[in-house]
N, C-alpha and C positions, 0 to 999 in steps of 0.2 A: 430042655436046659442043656443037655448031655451036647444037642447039634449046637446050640451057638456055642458050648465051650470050642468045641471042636474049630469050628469056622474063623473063631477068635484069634485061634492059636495057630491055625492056618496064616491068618492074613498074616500074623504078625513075623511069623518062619520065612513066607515067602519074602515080605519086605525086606526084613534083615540079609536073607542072600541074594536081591537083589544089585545090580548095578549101583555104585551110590559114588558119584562122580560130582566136583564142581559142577554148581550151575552156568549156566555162558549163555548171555547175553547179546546177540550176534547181530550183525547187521542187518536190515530188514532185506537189502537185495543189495548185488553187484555193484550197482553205483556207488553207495553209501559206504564201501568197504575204504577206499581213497580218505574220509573222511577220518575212520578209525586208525587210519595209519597214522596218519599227521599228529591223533594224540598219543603217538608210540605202541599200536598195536604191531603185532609184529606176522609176515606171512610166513607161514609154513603148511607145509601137505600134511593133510591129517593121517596118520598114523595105520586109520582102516582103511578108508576108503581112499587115500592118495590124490584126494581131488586138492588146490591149493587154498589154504582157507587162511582169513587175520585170526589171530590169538593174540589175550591180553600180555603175554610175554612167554619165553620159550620155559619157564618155568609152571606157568602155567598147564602148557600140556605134556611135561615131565610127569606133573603132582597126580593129571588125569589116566597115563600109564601105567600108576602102580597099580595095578589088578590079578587075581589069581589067573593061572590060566584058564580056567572052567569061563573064567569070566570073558576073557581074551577070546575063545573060541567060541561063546555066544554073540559077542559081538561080531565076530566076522560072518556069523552064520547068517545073523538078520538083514546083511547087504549080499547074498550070496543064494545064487540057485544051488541045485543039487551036484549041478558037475563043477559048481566052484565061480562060476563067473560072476561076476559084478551085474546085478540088475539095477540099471536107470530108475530113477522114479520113488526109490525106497528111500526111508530115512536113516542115515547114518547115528547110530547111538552115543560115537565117542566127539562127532562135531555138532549133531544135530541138525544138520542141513540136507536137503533133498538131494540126492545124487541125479544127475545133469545126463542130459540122453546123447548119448555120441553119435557122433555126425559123421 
C-alpha cells in the first residue's frame, strides 16, 4: 500500500513540474504550411531550435515562453549534445517538430 502511495505521489510531482505548454497543432509536412498561412498562421523561428516554423499568432509563442528557467534549460538540453550543438533528428519540445539534418 505504502509503494503505490508513493508511485501515486510521484507521478503526480513529476507531472505538475513538468513542461505544460499550449498544445499546437502543426502542419503535417512542409508543403501544407503555405496552406496555414493563408488562414493567418504566422512564420517565425522557434525560439529553441531557430528552425522557421508557422505559429497560430505571435501571441501564441509569447504565451509558450513564459517558463521558469529550470524549464528553459531543459528544453534546450533535449535538442543539444554535450558540447552544446544542435542534434538533427531530435524533437524539439517548444515546436514539436523534428529538427532537419544540415546539408
Amino acid at each position: 500500500m505504502l509503494k503505490k502511495l508513493l508511485t501515486i505521489s510521484a507521478a503526480f510531482i513529476i507531472t505538475t513540474t513538468a513542461i505544460c505548454m499550449q498544445p499546437l497543432d502543426y502542419p503535417i509536412d512542409a508543403q501544407q504550411e503555405h496552406i496555414y498561412e493563408a488562414m493567418g498562421w504566422v512564420r517565425i523561428n522557434c525560439p529553441n531550435c531557430h528552425e522557421s516554423r508557422v505559429w497560430p499568432s505571435r501571441e501564441f509563442v509569447l504565451n509558450r515562453m513564459q517558463m521558469t528557467a529550470e524549464e528553459e534549460q531543459r528544453m534546450i538540453q533535449a535538442i543539444t549534445d554535450y558540447t552544446g550543438e544542435i542534434v538533427p533528428g531530435r524533437l524539439c519540445p517548444f515546436c514539436d517538430r523534428e529538427l532537419p539534418e544540415v546539408e
